[in-house]
TORLO-784221 format. One record per residue (C-alpha): chain; y, z, x. Coordinates in steps of 0.001 Angstrom, whole numbers, plus 524288, in hexadecimal, padded with zeros to 5 digits. Example, Ala and Ser with C-alpha at 12.3 -4.5 7.8 and 13.67 -1.06 7.14 Angstrom:
BEGIN
{chain:A	y:7EE6C	z:81E78	x:8300C}
{chain:A	y:7FBDC	z:81BE4	x:83566}
// end
This chain:
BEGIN
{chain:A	y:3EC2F	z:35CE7	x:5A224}
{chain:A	y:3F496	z:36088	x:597EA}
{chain:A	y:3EC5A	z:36B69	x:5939B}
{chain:A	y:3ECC0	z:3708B	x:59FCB}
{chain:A	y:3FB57	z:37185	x:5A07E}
{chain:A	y:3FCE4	z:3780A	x:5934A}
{chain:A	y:3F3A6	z:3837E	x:5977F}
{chain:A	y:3FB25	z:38421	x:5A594}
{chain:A	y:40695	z:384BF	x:59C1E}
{chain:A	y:4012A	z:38F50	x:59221}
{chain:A	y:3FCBB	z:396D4	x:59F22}
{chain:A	y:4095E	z:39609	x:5A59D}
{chain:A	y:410A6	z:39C03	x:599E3}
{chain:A	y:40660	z:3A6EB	x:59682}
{chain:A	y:4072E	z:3AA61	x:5A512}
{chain:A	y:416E7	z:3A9A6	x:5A39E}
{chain:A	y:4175D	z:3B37C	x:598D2}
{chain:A	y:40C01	z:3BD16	x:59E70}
{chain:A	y:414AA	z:3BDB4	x:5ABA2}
{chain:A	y:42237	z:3BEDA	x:5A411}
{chain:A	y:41C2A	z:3CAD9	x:59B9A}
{chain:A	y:41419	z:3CFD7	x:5A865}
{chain:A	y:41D9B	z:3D06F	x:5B0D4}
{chain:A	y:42701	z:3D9C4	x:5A9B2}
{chain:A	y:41BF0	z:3E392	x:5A682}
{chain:A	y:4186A	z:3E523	x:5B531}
{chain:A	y:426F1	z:3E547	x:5B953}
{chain:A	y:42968	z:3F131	x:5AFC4}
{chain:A	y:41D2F	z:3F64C	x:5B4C4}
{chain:A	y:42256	z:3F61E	x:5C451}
{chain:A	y:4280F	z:405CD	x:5C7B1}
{chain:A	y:434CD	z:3FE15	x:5CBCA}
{chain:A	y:43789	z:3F916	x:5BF2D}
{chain:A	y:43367	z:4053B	x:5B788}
{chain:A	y:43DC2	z:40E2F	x:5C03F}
{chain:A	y:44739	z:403ED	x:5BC3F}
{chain:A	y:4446A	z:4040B	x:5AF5B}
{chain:A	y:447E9	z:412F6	x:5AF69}
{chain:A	y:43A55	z:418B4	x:5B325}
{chain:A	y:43F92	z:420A9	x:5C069}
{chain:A	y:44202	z:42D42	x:5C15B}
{chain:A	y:44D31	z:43115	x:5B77D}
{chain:A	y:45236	z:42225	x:5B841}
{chain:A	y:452B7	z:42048	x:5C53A}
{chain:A	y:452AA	z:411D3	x:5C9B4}
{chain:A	y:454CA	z:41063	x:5BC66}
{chain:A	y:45AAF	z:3FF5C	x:5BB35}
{chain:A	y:4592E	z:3F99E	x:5AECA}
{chain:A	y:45F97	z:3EE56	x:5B354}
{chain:A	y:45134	z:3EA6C	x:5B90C}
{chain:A	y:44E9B	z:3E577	x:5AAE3}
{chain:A	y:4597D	z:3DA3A	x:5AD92}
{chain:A	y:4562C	z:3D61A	x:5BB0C}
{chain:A	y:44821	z:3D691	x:5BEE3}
{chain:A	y:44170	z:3D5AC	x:5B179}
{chain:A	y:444F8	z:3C810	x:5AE01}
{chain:A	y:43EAC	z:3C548	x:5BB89}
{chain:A	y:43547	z:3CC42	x:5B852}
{chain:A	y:43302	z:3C37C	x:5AC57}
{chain:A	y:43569	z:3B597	x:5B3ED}
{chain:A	y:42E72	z:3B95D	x:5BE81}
{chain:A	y:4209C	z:3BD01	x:5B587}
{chain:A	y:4238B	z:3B175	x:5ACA1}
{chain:A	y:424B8	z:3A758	x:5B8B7}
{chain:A	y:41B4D	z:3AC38	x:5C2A6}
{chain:A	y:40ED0	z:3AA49	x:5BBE9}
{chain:A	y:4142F	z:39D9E	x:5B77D}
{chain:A	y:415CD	z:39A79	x:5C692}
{chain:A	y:4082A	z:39E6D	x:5C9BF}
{chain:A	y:402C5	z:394EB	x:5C024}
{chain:A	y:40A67	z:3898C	x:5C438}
{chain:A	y:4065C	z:38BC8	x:5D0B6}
{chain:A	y:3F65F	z:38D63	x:5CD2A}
{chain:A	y:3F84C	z:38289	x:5C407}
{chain:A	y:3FC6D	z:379F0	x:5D0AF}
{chain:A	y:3F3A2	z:37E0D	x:5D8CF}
{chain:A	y:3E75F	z:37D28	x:5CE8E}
{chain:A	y:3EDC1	z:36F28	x:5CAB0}
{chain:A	y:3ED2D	z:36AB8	x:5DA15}
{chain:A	y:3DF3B	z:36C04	x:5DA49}
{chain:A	y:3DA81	z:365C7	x:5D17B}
{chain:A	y:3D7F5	z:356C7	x:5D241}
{chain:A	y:3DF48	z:34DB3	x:5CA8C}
{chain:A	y:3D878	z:3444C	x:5C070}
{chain:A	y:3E109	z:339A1	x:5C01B}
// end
């Protein structure tokens, strides 16, 4: 069992750093954030400030999601199965 929880462990923080550098790359990928990032027509919509308030949400949001995925599949798999005691 305690094999197990050292590779539900590993998994959880490979997934946590995948979705933390993921999620970035596909928000600066969106056409929103691009205009805000000064990609509009002659700076229009231009808001740097975007860089303070959405990207570290951005960050937590792709670091803890995954993380709350596998808790939950963990659970459920975990349910199923028949104790040996």
């Amino acid at each position: 069992m305690k094999r197990r929880a050292d590779l539900v462990t590993c998994m959880g923080c490979a997934l946590s750093a995948a979705g933390a550098t993921a999620a970035p790359l596909l928000w600066l990928s969106a056409p929103r954030t691009r205009r805000h990032l000064g990609s509009g027509f002659e700076n229009e919509g231009m808001d740097p400030t975007v860089l303070l308030t959405e990207l570290p949400f951005v960050v937590l949001g792709g670091a803890f999601v995954p993380l709350l995925v596998l808790t939950v599949l963990v659970r459920l798999v975990g349910r199923r199965r028949p104790t040996a005691e």
